[in-house]
C-alpha positions as CSV (number, residue, x, y, z in Angstrom):
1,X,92.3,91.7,100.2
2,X,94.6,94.3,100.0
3,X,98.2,92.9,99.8
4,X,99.3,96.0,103.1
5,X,96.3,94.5,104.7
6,X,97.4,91.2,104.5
7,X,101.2,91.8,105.7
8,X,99.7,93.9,108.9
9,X,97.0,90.9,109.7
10,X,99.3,88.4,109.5
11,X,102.2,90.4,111.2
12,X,104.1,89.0,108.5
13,X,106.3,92.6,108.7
14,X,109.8,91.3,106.8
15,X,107.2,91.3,103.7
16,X,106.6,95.0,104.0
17,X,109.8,96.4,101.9
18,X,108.4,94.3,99.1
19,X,105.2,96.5,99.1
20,X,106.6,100.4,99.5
21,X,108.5,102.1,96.7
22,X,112.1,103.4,97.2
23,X,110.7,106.9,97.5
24,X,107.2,106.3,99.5
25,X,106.3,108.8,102.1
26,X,103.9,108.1,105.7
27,X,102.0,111.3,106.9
28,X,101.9,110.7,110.5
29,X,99.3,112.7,112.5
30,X,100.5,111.8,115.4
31,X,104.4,112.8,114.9
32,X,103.2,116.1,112.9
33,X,106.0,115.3,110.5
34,X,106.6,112.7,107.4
35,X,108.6,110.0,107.3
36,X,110.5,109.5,103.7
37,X,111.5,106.0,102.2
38,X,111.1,102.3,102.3
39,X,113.5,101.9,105.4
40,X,112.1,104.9,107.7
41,X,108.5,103.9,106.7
42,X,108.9,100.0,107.1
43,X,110.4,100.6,110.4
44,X,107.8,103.3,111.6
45,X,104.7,100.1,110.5
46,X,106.7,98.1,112.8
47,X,107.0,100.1,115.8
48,X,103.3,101.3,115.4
49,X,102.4,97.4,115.4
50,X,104.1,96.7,118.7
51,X,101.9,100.0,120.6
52,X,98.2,99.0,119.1
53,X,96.4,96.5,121.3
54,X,93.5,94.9,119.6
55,X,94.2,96.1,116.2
56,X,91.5,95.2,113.8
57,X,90.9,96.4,109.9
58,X,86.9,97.5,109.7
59,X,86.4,98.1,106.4
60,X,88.4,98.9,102.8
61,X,87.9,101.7,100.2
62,X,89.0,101.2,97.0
63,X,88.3,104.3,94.7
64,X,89.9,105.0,91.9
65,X,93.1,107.1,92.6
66,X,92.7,106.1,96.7
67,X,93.0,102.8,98.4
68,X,91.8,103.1,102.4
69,X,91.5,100.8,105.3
70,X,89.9,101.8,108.1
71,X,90.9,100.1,111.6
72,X,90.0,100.1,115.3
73,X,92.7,99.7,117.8
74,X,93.5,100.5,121.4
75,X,96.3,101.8,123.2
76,X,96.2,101.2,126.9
77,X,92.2,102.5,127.8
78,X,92.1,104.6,125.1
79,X,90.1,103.3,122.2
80,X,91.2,104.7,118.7
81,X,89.9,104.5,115.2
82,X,92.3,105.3,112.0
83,X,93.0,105.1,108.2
84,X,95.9,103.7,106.6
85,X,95.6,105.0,102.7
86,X,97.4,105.3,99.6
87,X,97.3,108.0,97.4
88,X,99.4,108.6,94.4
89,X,102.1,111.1,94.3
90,X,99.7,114.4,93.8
91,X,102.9,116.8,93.7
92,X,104.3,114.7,90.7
């Protein structure tokens, strides 16, 4: 199991600064914008916690440059289906 995996199932969320680098970045497709570094991003898991209902990991992907779990969730009646990947730094 993926170590993000396990913080989010657990709701273990004081873990999550141990997992993200200083510099790691969340693409949000929801907020159209990025949010940069281990404080913004840890905080930005945490918030996005609190609004799923019913949050549940489907399935992992583990290629070889990609990591990718893919989840169900709900918000209010609206049922939802997402990805939560990481990617190395392609711009680097």
């Amino acid at each position: 199991m993926h170590p993000f995996r396990a913080v989010v199932e657990s709701r273990d969320f004081d873990r999550l600064d141990q997992l993200f680098a200083d510099d790691v970045v969340c693409h949000s497709p929801i907020a159209f914008r990025s949010y940069r570094g281990r404080p913004a991003v840890t905080q930005i898991v945490k918030i996005v916690a609190t609004v799923l209902e019913d949050f549940a990991y489907e399935s992992e992907i583990d290629g070889d440059d990609v990591h990718a779990l893919v989840f169900t969730a709900r918000v209010g009646a609206l049922l939802i289906q997402g990805c939560d990947s990481c990617i190395p730094d392609l711009t680097a």
